[in-house]
Every structure is written in structure tokens, then in C-alpha cells.
C-alpha positions as CSV (number, residue, x, y, z in Angstrom):
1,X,124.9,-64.0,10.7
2,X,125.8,-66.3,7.2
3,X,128.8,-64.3,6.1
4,X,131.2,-61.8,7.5
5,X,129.5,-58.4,7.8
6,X,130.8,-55.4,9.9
7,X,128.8,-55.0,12.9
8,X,128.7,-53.0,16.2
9,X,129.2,-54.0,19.6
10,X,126.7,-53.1,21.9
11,X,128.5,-53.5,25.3
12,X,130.3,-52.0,27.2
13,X,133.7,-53.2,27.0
14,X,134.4,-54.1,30.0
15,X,131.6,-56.5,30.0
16,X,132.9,-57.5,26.5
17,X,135.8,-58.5,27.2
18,X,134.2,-61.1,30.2
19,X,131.9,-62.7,27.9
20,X,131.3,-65.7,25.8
21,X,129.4,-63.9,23.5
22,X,128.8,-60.3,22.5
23,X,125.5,-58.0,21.4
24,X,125.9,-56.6,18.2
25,X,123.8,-55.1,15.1
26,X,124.8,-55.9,12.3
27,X,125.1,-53.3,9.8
28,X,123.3,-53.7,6.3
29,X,123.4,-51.9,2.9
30,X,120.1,-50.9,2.3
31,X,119.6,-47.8,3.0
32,X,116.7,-46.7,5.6
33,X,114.8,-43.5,7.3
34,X,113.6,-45.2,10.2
35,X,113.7,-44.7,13.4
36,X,114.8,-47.9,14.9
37,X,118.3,-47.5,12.2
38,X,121.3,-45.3,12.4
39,X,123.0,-44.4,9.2
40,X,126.9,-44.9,8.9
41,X,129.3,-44.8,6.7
42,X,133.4,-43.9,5.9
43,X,133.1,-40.7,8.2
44,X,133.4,-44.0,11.2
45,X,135.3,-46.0,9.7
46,X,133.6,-48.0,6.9
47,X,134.4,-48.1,3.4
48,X,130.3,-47.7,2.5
49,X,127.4,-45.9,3.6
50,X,125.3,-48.2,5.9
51,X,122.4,-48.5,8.2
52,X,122.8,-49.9,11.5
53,X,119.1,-51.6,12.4
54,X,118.4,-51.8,16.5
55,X,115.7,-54.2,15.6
56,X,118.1,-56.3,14.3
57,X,120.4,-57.4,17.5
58,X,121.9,-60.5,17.8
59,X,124.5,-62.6,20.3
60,X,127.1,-63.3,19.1
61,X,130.4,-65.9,20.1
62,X,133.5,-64.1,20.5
63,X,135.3,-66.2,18.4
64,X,132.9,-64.9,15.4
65,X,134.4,-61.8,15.5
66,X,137.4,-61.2,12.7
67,X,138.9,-57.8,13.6
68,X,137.9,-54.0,14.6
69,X,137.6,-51.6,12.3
70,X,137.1,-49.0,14.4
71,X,135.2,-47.1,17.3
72,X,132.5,-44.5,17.0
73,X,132.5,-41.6,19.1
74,X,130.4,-41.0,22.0
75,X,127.6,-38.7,19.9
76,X,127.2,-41.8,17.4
77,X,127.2,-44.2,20.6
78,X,124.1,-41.9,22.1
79,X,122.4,-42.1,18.6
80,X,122.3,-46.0,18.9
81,X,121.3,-46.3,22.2
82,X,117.9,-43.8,21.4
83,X,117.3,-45.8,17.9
84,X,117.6,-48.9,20.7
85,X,115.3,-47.2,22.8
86,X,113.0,-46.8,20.3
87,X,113.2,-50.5,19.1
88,X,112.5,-51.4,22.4
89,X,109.5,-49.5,23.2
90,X,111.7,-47.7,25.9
91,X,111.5,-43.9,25.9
């Protein structure tokens, strides 16, 4: 990633915590239907309406990472992980 941009961690955080670096998507402004992106926005946390791409993961170091902004529940979770699914031709 070239500049500080929120993103969400895709582990568990368990595992998060153990590792050097951490799976995330990072999330981008324009705006997408597609079934590979979630859309977010200030009703978890963000100050903007996003998408976040799950053909776009990355690895990142730990020491990247700034601070949280916050968690999304376990329904937004579940909509990342079948967007994920689909990215990955799994499902």
C-alpha cells in the first residue's frame, strides 16, 4: 500500500496477534456493484462510504498498521468472507 488507507484484517485474531504480517483488503473510494466488493461506510465505523475489494488482498507487516478504527459485526464479517469466496472461485 503507498499511503495510509483504512483496511480490514482478514484473520482471525488470534492468529493476528502471532504474526509478522497480517491479510488485509484495503478499502477504496470508488464505488462498485460487484461481486467480489463489499460496500462500507460510517454505519462501521468509517467517516466515508467505501468498497472493500476481495480481489484486492494483500500482506501486510504489523508494524504498517497505525491504529483500529473499529470492528464490524459478525453479519458484515460473513459478507466478506462470501465476496472472498467468490474472488477465489470458492463456492
Amino acid at each position: 500500500m503507498d499511503k495510509v488507507r483504512p483496511a480490514v484484517v482478514m484473520h482471525r485474531d488470534f492468529a493476528g496477534r502471532r504474526l509478522n504480517s497480517v491479510l488485509v483488503v484495503p478499502l477504496i473510494s470508488t464505488l462498485r456493484e460487484v461481486p467480489t466488493a463489499v460496500r462500507l461506510g460510517p454505519a462501521d465505523g468509517l467517516d466515508r462510504d467505501c468498497i472493500a475489494p476481495l480481489d484486492n488482498l494483500t500482506n501486510l507487516p504489523r508494524e504498517r498498521f497505525v491504529r483500529r478504527i473499529g470492528a464490524l459485526d459478525a453479519s458484515r464479517m460473513q459478507e466478506l468472507c462470501r465476496a472472498l469466496a467468490v474472488a477465489v472461485s470458492c463456492g
